[in-house]
N, C-alpha and C positions, 0 to 999 in steps of 0.2 A: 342609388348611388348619388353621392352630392359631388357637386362642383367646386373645384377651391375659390375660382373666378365668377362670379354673375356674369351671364349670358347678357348678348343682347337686348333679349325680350324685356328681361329684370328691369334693364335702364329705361326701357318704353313705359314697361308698365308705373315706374314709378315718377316718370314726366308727366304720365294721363291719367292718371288715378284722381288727381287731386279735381277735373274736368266734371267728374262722374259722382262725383261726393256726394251732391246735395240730390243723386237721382235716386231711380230705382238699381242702378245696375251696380253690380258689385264690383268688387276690385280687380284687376287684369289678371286674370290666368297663363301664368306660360308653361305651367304643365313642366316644367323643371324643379329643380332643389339646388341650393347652391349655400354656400359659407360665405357669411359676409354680407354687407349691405350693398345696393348698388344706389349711387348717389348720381344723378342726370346731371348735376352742374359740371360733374367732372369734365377737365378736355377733351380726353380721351374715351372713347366707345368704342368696345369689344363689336367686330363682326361676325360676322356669320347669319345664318339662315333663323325661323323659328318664324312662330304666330303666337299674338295673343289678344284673350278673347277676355270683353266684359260681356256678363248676362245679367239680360233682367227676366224679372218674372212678366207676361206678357199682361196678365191684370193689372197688376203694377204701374205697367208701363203704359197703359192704355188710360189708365185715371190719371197719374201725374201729365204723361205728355199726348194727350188726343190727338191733336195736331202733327202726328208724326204718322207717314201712310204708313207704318209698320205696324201701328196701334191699330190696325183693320184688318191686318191680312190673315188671322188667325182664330177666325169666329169659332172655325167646327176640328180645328189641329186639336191631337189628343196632348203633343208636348206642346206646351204653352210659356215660352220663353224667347226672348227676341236677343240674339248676340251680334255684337257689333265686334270684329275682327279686324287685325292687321297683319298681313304675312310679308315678312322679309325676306328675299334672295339670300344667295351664298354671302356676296357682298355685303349684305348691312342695306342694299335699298328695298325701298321700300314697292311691295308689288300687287298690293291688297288693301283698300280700307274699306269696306263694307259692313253695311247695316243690313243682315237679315233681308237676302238674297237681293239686295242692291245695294249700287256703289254709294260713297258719298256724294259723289257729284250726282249720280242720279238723283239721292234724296233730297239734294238742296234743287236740285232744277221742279223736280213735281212741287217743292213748296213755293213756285217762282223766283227762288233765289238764286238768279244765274249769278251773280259777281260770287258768293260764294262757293256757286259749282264749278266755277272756271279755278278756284283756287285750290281747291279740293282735289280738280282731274290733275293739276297741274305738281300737285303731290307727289304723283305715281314717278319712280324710277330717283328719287333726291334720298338721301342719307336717315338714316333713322335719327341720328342729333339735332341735323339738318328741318326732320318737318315734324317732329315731335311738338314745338312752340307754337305754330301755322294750326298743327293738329285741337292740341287744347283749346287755343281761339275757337275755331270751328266746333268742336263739341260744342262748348259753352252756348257758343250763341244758336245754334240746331237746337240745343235742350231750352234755352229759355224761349225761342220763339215759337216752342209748340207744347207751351203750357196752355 
């Protein structure tokens, strides 16, 4: 069944897609259908609940980004794929951003980067509009400092 309206996820995914471009992981999953485009610059954002996941393939992601403790965790795992998730509340906030069984502030604190795990923890509980911008930054600079 499709949706007439793009979900909130829609609008995530298409604020952070563009984060993920030049990686291994592919474009955001939200496991919905809908009619229509969803466009992130819009005002206004649809709430409600949902998750959405980019995956990479864990070889992949292990060549392009070493430097990421996630690119180790999976030497003798039979599924070999690393997802970085976001899950939203009822409301549209935000209540999830983890990378393959840790949070983002966890994985910028193991690379010693507290200023960006302080920003990342401080994520949790703000508006999907709200830390989608904050979000992208942070992708970005996690993916290029663990090439």
């Amino acid at each position: 069944m499709f949706r007439k309206q793009p979900p909130i996820t829609a609008f995530v995914a298409a604020a952070l897609d563009a984060a993920f471009e030049q990686s291994p992981f592919d474009a955001g999953h939200t496991g919905e259908r809908w009619h229509g485009a969803a466009d992130p610059s819009e005002q206004s954002w649809p709430s409600g609940p949902g998750d959405v996941l980019w995956c990479a393939s864990y070889d992949e992601l292990q060549s392009a980004h070493p430097g990421l403790p996630q690119s180790h965790d999976q030497e003798n795992e039979p599924v070999r794929c690393v997802d970085f998730k976001l899950e939203f509340d009822q409301r549209g906030t935000l209540v999830l951003a983890d990378l393959e069984d840790y949070s983002l502030a966890e994985t910028f604190r193991m690379l010693g980067m507290d200023h960006e795990a302080e920003v990342a923890a401080g994520l949790i509980g703000g508006t999907a509009k709200d830390v989608c911008q904050v979000l992208s930054s942070l992708i970005a600079t996690l993916l290029e400092r663990t090439t």
